[in-house]
N, C-alpha and C positions, 0 to 999 in steps of 0.2 A: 470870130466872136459868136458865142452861144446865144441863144434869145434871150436869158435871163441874165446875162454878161451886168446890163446896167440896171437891173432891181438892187435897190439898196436897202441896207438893214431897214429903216424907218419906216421904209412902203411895210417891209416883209412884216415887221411887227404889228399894222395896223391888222394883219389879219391871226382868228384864234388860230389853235393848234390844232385843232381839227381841219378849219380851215387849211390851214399847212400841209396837212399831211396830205389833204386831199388834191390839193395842187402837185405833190410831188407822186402820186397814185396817177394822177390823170396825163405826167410825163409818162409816167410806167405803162400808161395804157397805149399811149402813140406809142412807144417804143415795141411794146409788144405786136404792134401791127407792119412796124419794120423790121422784124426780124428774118424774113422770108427773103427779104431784099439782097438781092448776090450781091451788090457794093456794100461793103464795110462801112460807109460813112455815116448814110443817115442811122445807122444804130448807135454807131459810138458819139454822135452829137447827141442824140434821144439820153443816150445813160451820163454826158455831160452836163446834159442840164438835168438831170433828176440826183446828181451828183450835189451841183451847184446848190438845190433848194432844199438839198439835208443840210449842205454846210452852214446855210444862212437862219433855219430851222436852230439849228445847235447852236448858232453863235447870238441867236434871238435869247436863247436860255432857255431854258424847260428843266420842269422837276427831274431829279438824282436819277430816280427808278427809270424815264422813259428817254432821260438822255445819256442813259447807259448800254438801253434796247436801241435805240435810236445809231449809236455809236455802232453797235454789234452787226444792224441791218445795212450799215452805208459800206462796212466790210463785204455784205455779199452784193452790193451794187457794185462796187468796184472791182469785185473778182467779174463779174459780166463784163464792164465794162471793157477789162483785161482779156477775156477771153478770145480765141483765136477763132470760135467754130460760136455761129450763135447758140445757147441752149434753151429753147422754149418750156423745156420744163422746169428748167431752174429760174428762168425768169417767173413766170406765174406763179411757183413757189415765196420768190422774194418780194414778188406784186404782193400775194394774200397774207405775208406774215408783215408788210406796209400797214395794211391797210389793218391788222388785227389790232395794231397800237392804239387805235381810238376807237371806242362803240359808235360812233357817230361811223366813222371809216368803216368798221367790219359790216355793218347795215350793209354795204355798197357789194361788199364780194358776188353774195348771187346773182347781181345782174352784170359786172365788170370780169367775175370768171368763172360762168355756168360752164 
């Protein structure tokens, strides 16, 4: 079971989407810190639950336009998560176009991936 296995829609909604986003940025940031890690696990639970808090994210609803990008970005979570070999650049990549989704979130890049 993931950490975020029993959050349920009604918590998730109590928080904005910015909020939101910044929750599933700050998986992307632990995960980014296990990627170095030779067991396979704690990376693919890291991208399980950063998996988990898009889905809940999208199924909360958001406007057309960002649950389109929203959609676009949980594609290249799960090609990571898929991955056989970690890739740190494509993760950081998929971290900073997270976090572009909201101005609140993009604020965050320079200090989350100077």
């Amino acid at each position: 079971m993931t950490q975020h296995a029993s959050l349920t829609l009604q918590r998730w909604l109590q928080f904005s989407i910015e909020q939101r986003i910044l929750m599933i940025g700050n998986e992307m940031n632990r995960t980014l810190k296990r990627l170095e890690d030779l067991a396979p696990e704690p990376r693919r639970l890291g991208y399980e639950r950063v998996l988990r808090l898009t889905d809940l994210t999208l199924e909360a609803g958001v406007r057309p336009g960002l649950r389109r990008e929203l959609l676009r970005w949980r594609g290249l979570a799960a090609a990571l998560y898929v991955a056989d070999v970690p890739d740190v650049r494509s993760h950081r990549a998929a971290f900073r176009a997270l976090l572009q989704l909201h101005p609140a979130a993009a604020s965050q890049i320079p200090v989350l991936l100077s």
